[in-house]
N, C-alpha and C positions, 0 to 999 in steps of 0.2 A: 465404484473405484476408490475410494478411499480409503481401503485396507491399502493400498498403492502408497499414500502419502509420508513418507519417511522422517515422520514428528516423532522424537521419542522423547520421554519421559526425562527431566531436567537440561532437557537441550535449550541453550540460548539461543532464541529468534528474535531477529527485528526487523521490522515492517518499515523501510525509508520511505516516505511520501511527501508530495508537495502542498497537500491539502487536507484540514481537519473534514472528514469524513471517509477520504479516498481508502484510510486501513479499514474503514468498516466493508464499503459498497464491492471492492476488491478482492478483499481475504478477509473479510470480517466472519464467514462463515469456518472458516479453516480454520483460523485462532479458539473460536467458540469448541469446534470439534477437538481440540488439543489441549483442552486446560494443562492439562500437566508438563507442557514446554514453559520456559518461565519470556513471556513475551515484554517485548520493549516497542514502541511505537513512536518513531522520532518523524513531526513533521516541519516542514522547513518554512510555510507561512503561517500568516493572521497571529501571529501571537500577542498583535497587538488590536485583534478585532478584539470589540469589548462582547458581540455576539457568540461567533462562531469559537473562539478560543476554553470558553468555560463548560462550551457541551461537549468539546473533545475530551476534557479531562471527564466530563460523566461516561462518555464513552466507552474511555477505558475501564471506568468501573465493573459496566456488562461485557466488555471483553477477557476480562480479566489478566490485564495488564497496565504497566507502565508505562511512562511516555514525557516527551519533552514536545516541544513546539518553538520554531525559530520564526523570523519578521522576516525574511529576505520581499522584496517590492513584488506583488501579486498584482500592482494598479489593472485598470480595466484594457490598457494600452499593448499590456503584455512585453513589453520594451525587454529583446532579450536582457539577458546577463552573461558576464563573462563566463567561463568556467571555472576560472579560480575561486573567483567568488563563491561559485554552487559550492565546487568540494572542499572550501574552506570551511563554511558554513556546517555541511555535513558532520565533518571530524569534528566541530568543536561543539553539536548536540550531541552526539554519540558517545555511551556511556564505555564503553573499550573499542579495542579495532581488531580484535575477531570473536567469531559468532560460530556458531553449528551453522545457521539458516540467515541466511540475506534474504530477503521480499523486495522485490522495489518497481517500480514501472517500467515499460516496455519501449523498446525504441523509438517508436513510433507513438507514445502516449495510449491511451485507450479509446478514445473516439475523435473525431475532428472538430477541432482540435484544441489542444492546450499545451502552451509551449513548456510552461513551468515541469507538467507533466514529463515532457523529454529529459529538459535539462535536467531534472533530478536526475532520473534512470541511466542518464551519460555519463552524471558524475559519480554514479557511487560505481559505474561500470570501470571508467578511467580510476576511481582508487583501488579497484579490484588489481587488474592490470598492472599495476604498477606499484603494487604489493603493503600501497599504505593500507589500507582494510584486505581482510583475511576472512574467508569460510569455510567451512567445509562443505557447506551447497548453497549455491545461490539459484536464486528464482525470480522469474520477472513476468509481471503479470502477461497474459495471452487472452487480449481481448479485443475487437473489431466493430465497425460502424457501416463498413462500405460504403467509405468516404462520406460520410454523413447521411447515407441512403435511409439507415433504421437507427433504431436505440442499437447500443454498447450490448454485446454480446461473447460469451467463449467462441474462442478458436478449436472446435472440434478436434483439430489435429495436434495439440497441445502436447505438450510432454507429458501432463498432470492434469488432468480434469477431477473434479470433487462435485460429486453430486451430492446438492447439500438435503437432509433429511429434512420433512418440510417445519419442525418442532426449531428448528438451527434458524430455515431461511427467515423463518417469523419473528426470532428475536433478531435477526441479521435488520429486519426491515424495520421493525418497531425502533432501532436506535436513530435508523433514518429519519423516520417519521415524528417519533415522539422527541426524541431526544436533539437532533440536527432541526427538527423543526420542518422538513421539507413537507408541504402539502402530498396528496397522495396522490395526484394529479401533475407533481413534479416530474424532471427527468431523471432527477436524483431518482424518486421512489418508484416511477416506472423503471429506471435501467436495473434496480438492484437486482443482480444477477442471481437465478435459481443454481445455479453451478457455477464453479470459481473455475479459473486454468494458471496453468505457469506455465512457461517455458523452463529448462533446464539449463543451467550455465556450467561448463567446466568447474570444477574444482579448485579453489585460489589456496586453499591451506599448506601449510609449508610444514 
């Protein structure tokens, strides 16, 4: 299905997420399959992890793209946050405010659960809406756990499924592994998904 995937050739994409890994484990296989989009990867914590903040930027390396990384509170308590706060935060990593391609998480997060996860995906949806960020497609991940029953899985009924070639999902996982560090025995490196999905968003371009 990935002749499906409507990446073209100098189109601006960014990947908004709450956590350095989540652009790989999510659409790291998609990015990979589209070098020729020019990708942007803005995450919204750890920028002050002295670990996890310096593999994201390797990350990008093998995705081959850019990216910034903000601090907003990740504590282990998960203490929501406001919303102004999230899409404050968003706008002022964000290198313009419209794109060809939005990515960002899905309403529900992708497995149960992580709050960060939603509130991102709420707030880049609330700047959609309300016309401070602009796309011409947006997409939001389409992934499920049943209710914590199995690992993080595509939504078969997706708008978008990418079944990733297995040459893709090996570098997809080796960044997991090698580069993020996660043992192999992880749930990072067990969830990392053989097929990505999105759901499809109306159209925000004006």
């Amino acid at each position: 299905m990935n002749d499906r995937i409507p990446i073209h050739e100098g189109d601006r994409c960014v990947v908004i997420v709450a956590h350095p890994d989540d652009e790989t484990l999510w659409s790291g296989g998609t990015m990979l399959l589209h070098p020729q989009a020019r990708w942007t990867v803005v995450v919204l914590c750890r920028r002050s992890d002295p670990d996890r903040a310096p593999k994201f930027f390797r990350s990008l390396e093998q995705l081959g793209a850019s990216g910034v990384i903000g601090d907003l509170d990740d504590g282990p308590d998960q203490n929501p946050l406001p919303g102004h706060l999230v899409r404050r935060a968003v706008l002022d990593l964000l290198p313009a405010d419209r794109f060809d391609l939005i990515i960002t998480h899905g309403i529900q997060g992708e497995y149960t659960y992580h709050l960060r996860h939603e509130e991102v995906g709420n707030a880049v949806m609330d700047l959609l809406e309300h016309g401070t960020l602009r796309a011409r497609r947006v997409w939001r991940f389409a992934y499920e756990d049943g209710d914590g029953q199995y690992l993080p899985k595509t939504q078969d009924d997706a708008d978008l499924v990418v079944e990733l070639p297995e040459a893709i999902w090996t570098k997809k996982r080796d960044i997991i592994t090698g580069i993020y560090g996660f043992a192999p025995d992880s749930f990072e490196a067990k969830t990392t998904p053989l097929k990505e999905a999105f759901w499809r968003i109306t159209s925000t371009a004006r």
